[in-house]
N, CA and C of each residue as an Amber inpcrd file, in Angstrom:
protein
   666
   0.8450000  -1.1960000   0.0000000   0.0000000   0.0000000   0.0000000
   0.8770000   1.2420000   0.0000000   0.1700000   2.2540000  -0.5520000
   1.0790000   3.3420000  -1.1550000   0.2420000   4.4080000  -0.9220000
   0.6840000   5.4050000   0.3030000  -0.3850000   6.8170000   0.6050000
   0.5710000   7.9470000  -0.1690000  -0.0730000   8.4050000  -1.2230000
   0.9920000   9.4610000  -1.5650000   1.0410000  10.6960000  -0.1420000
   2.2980000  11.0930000   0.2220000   2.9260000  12.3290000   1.0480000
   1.9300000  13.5110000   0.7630000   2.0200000  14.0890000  -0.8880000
   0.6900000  14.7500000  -1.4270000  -1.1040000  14.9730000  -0.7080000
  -1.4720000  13.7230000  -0.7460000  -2.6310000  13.4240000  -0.9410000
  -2.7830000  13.4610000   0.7070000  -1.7480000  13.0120000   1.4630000
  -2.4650000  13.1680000   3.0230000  -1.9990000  14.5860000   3.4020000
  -0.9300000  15.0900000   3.1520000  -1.4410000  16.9580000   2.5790000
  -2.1790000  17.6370000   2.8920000  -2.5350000  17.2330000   1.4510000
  -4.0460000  17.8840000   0.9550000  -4.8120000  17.7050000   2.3560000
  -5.2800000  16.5080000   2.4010000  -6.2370000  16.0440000   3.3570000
  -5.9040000  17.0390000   4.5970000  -4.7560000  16.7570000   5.2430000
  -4.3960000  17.4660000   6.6370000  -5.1280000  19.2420000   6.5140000
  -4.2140000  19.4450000   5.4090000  -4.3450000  21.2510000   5.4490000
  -6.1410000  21.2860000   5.4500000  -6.5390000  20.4660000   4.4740000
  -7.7800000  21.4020000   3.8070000  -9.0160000  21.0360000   5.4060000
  -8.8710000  20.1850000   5.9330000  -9.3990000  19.8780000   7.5180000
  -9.2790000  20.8630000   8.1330000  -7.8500000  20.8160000   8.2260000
  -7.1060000  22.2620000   9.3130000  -8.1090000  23.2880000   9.1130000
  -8.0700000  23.8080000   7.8090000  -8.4600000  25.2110000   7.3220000
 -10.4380000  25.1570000   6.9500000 -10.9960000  24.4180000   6.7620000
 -12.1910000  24.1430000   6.3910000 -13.2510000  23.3480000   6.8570000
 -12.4480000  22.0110000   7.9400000 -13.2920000  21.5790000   9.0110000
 -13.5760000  20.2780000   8.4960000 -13.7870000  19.4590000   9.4410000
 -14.1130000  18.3990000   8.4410000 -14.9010000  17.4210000   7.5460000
 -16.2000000  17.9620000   7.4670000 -16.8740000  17.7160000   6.5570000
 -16.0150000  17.9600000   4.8660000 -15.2970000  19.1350000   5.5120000
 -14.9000000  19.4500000   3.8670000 -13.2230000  18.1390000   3.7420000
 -13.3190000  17.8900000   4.6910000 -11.8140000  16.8640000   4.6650000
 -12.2000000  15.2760000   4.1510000 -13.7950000  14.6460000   4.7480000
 -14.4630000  13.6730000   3.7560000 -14.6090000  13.8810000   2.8610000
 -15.0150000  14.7770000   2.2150000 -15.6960000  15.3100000   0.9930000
 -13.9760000  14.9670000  -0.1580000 -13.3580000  15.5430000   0.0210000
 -11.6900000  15.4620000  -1.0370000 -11.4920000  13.7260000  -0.5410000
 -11.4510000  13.2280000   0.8030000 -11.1680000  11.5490000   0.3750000
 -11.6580000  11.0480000  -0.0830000 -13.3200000  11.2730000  -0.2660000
 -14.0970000  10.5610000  -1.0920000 -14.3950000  10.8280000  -2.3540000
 -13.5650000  12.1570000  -2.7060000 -13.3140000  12.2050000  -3.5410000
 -12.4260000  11.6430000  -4.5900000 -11.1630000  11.1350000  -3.9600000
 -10.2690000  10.3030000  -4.1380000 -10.4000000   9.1050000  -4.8550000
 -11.9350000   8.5430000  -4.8370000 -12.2770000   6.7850000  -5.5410000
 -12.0960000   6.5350000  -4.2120000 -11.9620000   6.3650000  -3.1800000
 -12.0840000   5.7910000  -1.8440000 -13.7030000   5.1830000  -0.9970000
 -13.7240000   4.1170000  -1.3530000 -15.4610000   3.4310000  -1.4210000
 -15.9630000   4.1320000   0.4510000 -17.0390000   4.6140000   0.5180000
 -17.4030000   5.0070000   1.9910000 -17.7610000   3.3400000   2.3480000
 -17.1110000   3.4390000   3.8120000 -17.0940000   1.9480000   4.6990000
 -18.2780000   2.6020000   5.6530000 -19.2470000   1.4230000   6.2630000
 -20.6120000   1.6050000   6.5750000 -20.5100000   0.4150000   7.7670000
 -21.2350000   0.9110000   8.8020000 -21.4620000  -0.2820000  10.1180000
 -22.1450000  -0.7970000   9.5030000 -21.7850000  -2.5850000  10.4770000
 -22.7650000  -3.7540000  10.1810000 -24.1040000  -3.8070000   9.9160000
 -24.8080000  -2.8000000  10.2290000 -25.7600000  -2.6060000  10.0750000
 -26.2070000  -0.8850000   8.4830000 -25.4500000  -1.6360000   7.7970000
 -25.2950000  -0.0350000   6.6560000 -25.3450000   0.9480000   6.7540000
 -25.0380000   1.7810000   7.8310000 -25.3820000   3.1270000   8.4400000
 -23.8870000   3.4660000   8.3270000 -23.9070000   4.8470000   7.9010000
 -22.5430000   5.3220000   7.4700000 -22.8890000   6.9840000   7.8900000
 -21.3740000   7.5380000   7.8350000 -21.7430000   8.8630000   7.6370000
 -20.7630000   9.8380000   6.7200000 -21.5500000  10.7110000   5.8260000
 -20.8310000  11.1320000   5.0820000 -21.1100000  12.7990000   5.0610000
 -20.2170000  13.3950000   4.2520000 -20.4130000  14.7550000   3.7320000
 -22.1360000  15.1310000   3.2280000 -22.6890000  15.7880000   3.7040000
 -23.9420000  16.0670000   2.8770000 -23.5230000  16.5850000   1.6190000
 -24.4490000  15.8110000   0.9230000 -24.5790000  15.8220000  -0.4820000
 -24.0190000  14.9130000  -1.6130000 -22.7350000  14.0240000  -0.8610000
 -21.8250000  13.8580000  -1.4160000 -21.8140000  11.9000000  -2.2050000
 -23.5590000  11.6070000  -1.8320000 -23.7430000  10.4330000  -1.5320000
 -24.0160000   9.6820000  -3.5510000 -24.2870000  10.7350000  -3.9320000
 -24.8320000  10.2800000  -5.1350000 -22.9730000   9.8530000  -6.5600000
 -22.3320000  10.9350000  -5.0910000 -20.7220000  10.8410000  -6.1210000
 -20.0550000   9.6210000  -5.5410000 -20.4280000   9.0130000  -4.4030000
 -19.5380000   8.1510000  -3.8800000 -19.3250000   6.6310000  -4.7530000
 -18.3320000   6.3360000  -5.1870000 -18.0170000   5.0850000  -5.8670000
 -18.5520000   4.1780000  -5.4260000 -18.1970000   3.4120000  -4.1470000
 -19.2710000   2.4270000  -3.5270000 -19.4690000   2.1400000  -2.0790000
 -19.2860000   1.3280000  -1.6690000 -20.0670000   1.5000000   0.2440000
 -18.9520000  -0.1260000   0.3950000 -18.7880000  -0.4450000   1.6440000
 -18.3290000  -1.6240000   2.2840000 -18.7660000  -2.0030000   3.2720000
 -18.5160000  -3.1520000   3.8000000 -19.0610000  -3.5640000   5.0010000
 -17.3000000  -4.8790000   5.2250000 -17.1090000  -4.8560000   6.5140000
 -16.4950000  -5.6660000   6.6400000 -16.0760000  -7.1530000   5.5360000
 -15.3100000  -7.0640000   4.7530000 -15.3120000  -8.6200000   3.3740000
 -16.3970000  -7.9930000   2.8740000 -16.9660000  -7.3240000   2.1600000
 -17.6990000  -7.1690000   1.0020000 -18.0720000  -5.2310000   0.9360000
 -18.1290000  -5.5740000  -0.5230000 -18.1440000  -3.9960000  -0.7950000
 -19.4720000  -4.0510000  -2.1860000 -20.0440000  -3.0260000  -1.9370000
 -21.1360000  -2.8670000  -3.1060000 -21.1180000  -1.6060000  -3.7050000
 -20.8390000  -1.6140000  -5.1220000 -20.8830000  -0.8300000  -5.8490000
 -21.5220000   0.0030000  -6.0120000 -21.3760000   2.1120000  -6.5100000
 -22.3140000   2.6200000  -6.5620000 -23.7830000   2.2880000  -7.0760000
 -23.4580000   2.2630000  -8.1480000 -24.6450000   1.3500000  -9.1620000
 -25.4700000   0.8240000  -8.5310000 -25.3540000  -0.4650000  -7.3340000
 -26.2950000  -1.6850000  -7.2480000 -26.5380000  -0.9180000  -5.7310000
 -26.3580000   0.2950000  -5.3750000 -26.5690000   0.4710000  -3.5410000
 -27.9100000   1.3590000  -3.9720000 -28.6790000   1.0340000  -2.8530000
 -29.7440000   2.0010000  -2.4400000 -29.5770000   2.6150000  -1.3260000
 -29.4950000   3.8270000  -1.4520000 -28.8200000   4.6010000  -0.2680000
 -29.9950000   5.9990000   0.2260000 -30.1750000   5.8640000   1.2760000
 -31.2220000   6.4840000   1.6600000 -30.9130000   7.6720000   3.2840000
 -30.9940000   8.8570000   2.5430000 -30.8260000   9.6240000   3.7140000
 -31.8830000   9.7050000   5.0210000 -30.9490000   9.5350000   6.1160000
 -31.7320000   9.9090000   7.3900000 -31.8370000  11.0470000   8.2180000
 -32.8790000  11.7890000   8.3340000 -32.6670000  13.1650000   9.1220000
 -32.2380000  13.2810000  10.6410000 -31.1030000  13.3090000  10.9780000
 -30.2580000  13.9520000  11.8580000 -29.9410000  14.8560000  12.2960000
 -30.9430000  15.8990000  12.9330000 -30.7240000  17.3800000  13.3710000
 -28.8570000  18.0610000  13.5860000 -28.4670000  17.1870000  14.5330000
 -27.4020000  17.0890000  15.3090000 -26.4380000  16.9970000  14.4610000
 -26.4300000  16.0250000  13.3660000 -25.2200000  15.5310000  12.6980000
 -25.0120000  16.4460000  11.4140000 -26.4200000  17.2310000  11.1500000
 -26.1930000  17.6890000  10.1640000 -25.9200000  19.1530000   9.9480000
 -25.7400000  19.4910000  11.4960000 -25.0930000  20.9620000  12.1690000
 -23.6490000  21.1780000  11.4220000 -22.5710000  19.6490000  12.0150000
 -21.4920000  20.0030000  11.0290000 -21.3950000  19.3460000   9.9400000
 -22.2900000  19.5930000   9.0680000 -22.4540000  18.9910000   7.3000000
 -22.3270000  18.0850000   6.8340000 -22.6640000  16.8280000   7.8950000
 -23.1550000  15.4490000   7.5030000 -23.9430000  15.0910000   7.3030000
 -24.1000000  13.7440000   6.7910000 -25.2680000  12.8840000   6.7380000
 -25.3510000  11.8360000   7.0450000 -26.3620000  11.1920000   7.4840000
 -26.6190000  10.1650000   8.4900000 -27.2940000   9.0220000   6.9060000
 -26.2090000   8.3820000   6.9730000 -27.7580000   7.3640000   5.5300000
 -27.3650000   6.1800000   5.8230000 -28.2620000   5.2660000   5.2590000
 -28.4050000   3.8900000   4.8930000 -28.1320000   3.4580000   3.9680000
 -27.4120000   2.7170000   3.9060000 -27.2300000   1.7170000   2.6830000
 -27.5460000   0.1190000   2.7180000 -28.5060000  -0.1130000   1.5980000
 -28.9710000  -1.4170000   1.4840000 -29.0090000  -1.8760000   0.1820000
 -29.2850000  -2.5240000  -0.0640000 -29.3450000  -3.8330000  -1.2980000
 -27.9220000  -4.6100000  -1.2290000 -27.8860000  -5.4770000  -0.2360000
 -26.4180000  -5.9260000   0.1820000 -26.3760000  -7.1780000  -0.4140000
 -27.4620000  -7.7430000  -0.7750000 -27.3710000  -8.9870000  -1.7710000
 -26.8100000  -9.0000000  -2.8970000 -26.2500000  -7.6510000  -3.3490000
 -26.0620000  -7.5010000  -4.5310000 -24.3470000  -7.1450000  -4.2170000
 -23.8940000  -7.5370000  -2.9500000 -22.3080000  -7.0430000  -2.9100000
 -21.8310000  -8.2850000  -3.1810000 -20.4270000  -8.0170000  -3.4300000
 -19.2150000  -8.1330000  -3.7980000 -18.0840000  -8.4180000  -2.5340000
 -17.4960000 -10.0270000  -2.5750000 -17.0560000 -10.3500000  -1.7800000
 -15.6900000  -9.5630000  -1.5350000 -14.9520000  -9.5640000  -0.4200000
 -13.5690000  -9.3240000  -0.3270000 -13.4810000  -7.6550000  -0.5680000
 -12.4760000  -7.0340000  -0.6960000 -12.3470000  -5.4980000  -0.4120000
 -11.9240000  -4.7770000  -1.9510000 -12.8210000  -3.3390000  -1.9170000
 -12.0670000  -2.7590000  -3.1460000 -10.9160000  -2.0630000  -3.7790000
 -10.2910000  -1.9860000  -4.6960000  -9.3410000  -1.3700000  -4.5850000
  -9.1640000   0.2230000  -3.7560000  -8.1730000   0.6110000  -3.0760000
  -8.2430000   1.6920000  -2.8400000  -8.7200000   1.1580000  -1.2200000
  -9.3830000   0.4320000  -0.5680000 -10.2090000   0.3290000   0.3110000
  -9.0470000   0.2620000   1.6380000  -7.9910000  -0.3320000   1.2730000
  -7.0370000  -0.8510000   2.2080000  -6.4350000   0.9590000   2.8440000
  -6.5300000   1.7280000   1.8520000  -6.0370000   3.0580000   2.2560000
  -7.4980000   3.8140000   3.0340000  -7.7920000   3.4700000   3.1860000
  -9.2790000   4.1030000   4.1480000  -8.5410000   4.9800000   5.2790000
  -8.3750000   3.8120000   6.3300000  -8.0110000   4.5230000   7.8910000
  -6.6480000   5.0690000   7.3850000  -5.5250000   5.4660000   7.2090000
  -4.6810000   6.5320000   6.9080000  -5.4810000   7.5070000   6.7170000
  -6.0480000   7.3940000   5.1320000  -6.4850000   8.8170000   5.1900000
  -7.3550000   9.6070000   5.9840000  -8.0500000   8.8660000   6.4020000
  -9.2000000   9.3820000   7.7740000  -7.9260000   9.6760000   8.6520000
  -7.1560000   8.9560000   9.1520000  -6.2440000   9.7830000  10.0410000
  -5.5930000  10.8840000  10.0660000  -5.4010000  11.4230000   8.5850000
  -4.6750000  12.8040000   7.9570000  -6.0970000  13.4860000   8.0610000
  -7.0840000  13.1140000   7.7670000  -8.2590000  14.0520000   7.7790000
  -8.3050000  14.9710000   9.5760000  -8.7820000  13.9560000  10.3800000
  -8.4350000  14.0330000  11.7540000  -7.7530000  14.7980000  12.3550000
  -6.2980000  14.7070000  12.3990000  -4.8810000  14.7700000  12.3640000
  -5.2790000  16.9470000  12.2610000  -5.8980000  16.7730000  10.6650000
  -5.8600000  18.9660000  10.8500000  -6.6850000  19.1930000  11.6860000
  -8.1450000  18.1790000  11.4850000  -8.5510000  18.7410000  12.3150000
  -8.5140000  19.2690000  14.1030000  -7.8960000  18.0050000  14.4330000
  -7.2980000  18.1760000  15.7300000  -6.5210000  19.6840000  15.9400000
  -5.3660000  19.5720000  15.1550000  -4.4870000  20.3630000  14.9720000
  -5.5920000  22.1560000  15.4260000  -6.3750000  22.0600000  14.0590000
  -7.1030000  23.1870000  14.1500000  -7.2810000  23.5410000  15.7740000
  -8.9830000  22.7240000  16.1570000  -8.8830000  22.4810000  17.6030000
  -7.7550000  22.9110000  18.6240000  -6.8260000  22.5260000  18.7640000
  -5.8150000  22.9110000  19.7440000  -5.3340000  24.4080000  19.3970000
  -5.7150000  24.2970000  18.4990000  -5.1170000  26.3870000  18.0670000
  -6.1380000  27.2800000  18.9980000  -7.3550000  26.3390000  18.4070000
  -8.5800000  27.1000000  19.0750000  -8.2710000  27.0100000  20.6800000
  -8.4310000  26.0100000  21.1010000  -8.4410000  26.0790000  22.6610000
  -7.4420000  26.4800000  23.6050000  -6.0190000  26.5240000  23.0700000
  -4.7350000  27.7500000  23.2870000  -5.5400000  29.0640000  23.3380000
  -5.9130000  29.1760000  22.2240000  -6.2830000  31.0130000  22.5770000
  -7.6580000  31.4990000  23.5990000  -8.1820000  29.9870000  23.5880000
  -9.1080000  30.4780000  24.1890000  -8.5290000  30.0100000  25.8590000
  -7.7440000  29.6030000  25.6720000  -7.1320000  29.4470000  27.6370000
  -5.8050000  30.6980000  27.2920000  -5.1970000  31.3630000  26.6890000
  -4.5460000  32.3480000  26.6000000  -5.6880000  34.0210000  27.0490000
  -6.5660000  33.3780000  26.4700000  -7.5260000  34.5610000  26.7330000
  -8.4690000  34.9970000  28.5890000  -8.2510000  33.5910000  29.1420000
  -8.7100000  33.8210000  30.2860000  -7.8810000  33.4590000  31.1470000
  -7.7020000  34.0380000  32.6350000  -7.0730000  34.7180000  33.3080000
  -7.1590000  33.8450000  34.8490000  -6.2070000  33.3890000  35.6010000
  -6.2410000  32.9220000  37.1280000  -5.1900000  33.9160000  37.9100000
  -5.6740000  34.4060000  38.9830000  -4.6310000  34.8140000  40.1860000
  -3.6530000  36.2260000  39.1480000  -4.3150000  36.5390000  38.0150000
  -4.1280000  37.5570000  37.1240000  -3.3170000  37.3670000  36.3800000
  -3.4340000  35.8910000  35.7670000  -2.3000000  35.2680000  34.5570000
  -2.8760000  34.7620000  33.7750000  -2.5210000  34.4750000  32.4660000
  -3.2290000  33.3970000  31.6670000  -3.2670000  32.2160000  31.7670000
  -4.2690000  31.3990000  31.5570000  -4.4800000  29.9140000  32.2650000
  -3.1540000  29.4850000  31.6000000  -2.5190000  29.6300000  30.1210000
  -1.5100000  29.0590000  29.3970000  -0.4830000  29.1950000  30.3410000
   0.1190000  30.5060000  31.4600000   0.7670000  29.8350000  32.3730000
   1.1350000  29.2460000  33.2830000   0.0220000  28.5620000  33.3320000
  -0.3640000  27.2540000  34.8390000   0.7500000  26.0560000  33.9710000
   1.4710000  25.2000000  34.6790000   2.2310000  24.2810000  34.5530000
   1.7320000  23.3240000  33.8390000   0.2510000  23.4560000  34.9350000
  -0.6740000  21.8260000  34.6140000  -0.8850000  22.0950000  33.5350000
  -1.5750000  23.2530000  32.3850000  -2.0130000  23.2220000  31.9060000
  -0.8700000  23.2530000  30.3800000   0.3930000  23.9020000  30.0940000
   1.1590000  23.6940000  29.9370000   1.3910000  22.3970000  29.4580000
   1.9670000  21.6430000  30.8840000   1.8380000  19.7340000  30.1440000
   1.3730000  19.2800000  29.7560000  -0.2000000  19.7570000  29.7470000
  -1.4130000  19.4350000  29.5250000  -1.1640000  19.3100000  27.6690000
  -1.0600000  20.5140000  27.2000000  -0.8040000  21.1440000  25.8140000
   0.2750000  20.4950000  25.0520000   1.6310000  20.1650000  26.0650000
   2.5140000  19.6800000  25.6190000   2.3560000  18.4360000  25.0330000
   1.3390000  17.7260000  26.2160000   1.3040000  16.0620000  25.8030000
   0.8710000  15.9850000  24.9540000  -0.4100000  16.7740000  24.2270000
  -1.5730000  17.0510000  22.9440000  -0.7640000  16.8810000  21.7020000
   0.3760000  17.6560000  22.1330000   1.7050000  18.5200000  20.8580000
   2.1100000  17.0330000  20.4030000   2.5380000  16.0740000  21.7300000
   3.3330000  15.4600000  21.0820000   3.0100000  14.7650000  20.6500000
   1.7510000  13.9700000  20.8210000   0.5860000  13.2840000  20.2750000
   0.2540000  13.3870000  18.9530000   0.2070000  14.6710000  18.3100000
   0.0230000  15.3150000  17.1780000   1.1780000  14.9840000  16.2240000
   2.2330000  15.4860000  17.1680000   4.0840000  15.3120000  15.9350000
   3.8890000  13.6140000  16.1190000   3.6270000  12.6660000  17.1320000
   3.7110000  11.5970000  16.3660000   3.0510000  11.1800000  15.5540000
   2.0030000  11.2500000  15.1520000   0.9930000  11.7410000  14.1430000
   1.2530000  11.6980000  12.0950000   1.8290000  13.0850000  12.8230000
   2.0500000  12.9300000  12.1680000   3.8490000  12.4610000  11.0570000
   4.6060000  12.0080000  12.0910000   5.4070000  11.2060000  11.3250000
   4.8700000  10.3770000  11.4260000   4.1270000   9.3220000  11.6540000
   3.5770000   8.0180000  11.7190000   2.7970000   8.1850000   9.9450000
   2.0750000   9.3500000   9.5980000   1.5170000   9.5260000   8.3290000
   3.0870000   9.6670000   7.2010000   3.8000000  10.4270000   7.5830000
   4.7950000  10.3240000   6.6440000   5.5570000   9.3140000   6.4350000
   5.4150000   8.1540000   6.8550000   5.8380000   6.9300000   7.1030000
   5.1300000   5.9170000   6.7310000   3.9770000   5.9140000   6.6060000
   3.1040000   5.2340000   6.3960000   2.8930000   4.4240000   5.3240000
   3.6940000   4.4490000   4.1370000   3.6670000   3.9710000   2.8500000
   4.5110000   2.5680000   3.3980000   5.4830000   2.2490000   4.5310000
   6.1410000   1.2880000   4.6040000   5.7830000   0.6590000   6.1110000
   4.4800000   1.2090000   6.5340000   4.1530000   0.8050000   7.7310000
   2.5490000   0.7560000   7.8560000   1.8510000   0.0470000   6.6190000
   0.1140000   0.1690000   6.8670000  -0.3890000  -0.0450000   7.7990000
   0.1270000  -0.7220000   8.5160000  -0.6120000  -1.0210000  10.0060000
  -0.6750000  -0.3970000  11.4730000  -0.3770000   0.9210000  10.5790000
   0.1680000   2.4050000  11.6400000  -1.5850000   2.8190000  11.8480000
  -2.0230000   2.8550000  11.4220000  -3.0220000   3.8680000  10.8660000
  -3.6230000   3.1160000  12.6270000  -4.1030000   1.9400000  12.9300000
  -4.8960000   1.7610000  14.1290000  -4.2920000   2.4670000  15.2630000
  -2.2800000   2.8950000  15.3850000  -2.6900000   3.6780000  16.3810000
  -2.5770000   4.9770000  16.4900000  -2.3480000   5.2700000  15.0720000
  -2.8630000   7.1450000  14.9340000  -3.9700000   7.6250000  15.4540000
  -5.2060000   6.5970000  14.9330000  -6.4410000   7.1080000  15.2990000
  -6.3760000   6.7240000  16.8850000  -6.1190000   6.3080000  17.7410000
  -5.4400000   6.0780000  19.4190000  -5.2600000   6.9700000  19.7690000
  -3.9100000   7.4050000  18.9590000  -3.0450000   8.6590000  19.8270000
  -4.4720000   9.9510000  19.4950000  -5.2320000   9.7340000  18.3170000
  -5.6670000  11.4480000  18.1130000  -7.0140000  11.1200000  19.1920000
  -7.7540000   9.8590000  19.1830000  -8.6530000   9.8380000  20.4440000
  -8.4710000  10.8470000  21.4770000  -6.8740000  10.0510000  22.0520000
  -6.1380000  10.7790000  23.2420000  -6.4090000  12.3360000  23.2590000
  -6.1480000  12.9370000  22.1320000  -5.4960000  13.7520000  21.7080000
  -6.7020000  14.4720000  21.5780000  -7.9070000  13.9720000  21.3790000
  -9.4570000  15.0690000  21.5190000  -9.8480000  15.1520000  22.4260000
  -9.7110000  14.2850000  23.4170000 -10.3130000  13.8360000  24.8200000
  -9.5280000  15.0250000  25.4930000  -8.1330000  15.1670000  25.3540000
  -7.9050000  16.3190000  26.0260000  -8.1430000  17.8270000  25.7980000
  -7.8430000  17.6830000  24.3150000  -8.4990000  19.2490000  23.5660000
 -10.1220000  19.4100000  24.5210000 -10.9640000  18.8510000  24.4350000
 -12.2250000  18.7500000  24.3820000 -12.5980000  19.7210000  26.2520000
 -11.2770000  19.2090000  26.9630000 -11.2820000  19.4520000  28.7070000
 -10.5590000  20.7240000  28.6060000 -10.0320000  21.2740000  28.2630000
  -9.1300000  22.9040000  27.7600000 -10.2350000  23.8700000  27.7810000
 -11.7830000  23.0590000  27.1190000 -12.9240000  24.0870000  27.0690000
 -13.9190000  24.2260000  28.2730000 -13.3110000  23.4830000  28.9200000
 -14.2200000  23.5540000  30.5850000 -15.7440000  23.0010000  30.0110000
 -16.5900000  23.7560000  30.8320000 -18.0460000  23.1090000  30.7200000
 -18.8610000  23.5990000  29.1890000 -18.1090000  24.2930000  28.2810000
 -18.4880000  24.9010000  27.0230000 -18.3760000  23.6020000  26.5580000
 -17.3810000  23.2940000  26.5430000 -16.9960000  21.9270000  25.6370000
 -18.1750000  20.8330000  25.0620000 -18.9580000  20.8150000  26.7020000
 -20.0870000  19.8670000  26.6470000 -21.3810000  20.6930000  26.0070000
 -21.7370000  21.8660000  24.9350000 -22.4930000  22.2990000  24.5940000
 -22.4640000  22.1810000  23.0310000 -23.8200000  21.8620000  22.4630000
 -24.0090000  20.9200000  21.5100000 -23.6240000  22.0170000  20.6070000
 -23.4660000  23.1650000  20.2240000 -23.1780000  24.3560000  19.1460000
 -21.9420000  24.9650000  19.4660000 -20.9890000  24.1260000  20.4580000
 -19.6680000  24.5530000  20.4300000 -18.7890000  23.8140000  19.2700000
 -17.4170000  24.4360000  18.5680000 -16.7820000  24.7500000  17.5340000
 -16.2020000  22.4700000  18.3150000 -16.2930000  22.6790000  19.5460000
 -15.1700000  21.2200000  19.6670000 -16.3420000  19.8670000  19.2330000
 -17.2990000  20.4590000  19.0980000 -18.5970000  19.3270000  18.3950000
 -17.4860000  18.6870000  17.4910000 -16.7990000  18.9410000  16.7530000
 -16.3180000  18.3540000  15.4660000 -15.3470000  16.9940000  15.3050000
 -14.7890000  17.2100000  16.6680000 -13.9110000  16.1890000  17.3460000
 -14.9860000  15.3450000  17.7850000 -15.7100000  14.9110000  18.2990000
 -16.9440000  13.9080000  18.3710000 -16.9850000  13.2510000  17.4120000
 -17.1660000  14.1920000  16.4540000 -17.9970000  13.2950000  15.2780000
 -17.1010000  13.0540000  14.4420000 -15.5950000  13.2920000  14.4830000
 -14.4290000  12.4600000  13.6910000 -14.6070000  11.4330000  14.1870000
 -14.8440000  11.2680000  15.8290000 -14.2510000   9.6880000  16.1720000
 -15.6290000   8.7190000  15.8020000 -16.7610000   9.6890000  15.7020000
 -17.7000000   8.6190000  15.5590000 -17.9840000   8.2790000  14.1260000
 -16.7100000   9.0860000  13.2260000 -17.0550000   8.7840000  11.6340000
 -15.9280000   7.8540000  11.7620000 -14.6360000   7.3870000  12.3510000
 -13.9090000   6.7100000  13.0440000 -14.4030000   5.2680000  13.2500000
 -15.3470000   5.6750000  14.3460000 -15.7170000   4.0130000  14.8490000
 -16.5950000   3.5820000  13.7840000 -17.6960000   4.4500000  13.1580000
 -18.4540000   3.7070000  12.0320000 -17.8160000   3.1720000  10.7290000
 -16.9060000   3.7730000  10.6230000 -15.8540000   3.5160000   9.3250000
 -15.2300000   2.2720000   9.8750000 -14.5820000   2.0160000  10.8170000
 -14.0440000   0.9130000  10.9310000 -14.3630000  -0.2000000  11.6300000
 -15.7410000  -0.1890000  11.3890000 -16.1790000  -1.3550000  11.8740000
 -16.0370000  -1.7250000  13.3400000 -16.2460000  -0.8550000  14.0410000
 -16.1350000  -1.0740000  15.7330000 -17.4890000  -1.9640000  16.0560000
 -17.3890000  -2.5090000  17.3390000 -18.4380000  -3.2190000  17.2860000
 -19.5190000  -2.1800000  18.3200000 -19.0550000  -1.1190000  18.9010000
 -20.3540000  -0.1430000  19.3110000 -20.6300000   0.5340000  18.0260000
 -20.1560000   0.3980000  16.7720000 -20.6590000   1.4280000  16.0410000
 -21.9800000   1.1710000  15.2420000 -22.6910000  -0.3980000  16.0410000
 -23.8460000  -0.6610000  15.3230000 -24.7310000  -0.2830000  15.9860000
 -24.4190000   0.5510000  16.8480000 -25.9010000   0.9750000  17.6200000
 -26.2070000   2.3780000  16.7230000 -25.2180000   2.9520000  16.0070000
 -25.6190000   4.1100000  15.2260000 -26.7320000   4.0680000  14.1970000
């Protein structure tokens, strides 16, 4: 397997800078088939369902052509420019995996990866901006290490992506380290964090385009 340096790039920056709905939207743009829980429920870019090449499920993949794919209304999901759909007519798949399919989780990890990145810019300034004992929270120690550990989480990251052409089996613990790596961004925002129209919503729903993409076994309750 072969991730061009280029192409996870692209992916990283255009996340970073545009969020990530718009970071699915260019992988699936790519010929990269959208992967769907056991139960065909996937989530994708709104709009983007009629361009997608084809759908997978764990050993079998079904072609655009033969899928019936049916959007579901999702208030919540479709705040940051997803879509919640179904895919069925699975009698009609295709055993074993498609080309291109084996590069899935990398690139979801470069997708991730800006977005995180973004995130931590955000939540620096917003703990630079407020104040303890008449300092900025950024110079509390704790919080400091706190940032540091995020950092380094991130740089392994991303050499683990620049590497990746001779190490495919990196990709399970990129998406690990960036878990880590939201879970803490996510606590930087205090009790905002937990409010459904805050900017860190977005980190949620990487990991839960994450677990549905790769076939987790909670991701069939979606």
């Amino acid at each position: 397997m072969t991730v061009s340096p280029t192409v996870v790039e692209d992916l990283r920056s255009t996340s970073e800078a545009e969020g990530l709905a718009a970071g699915l939207r260019l992988l699936l743009a790519g010929g990269v088939p959208a992967p769907c829980s056991s139960r065909g429920l996937t989530l994708v870019p709104t709009g983007v369902d009629g361009s997608i090449v084809g759908w997978t499920l764990p050993g079998a993949w079904l072609p655009a052509e033969d899928a019936v794919v049916t959007v579901l209304s999702h208030e919540l999901i479709a705040t940051e420019g997803l879509a919640l759909v179904e895919v069925s007519n699975w009698d009609r798949a295709r055993p074993g995996d498609p080309p291109s399919a084996d590069r899935t989780g990398l690139l979801l990890a470069a997708v991730r990866l800006g977005l995180t990145e973004h995130m931590l810019d955000v939540a620096v300034r917003h703990l630079g901006g407020r104040q303890a004992d008449g300092k900025p929270l950024t110079d509390k120690q704790l919080l400091r290490g706190a940032i540091a550990d995020v950092l380094v989480e991130l740089e392994t990251c991303r050499y683990g992506l620049r590497s990746s052409a001779d190490h495919p089996a990196v990709a399970a613990e990129l998406h690990a380290r960036l878990d880590t790596a939201a879970r803490s961004i996510r606590t930087f925002f205090g009790a905002e964090g937990y409010l459904r129209d805050h900017p860190v919503r977005c980190l949620y729903f990487a990991e839960l385009v994450h677990t549905t993409w790769t076939g987790i076994p909670d991701a069939t309750r979606y």
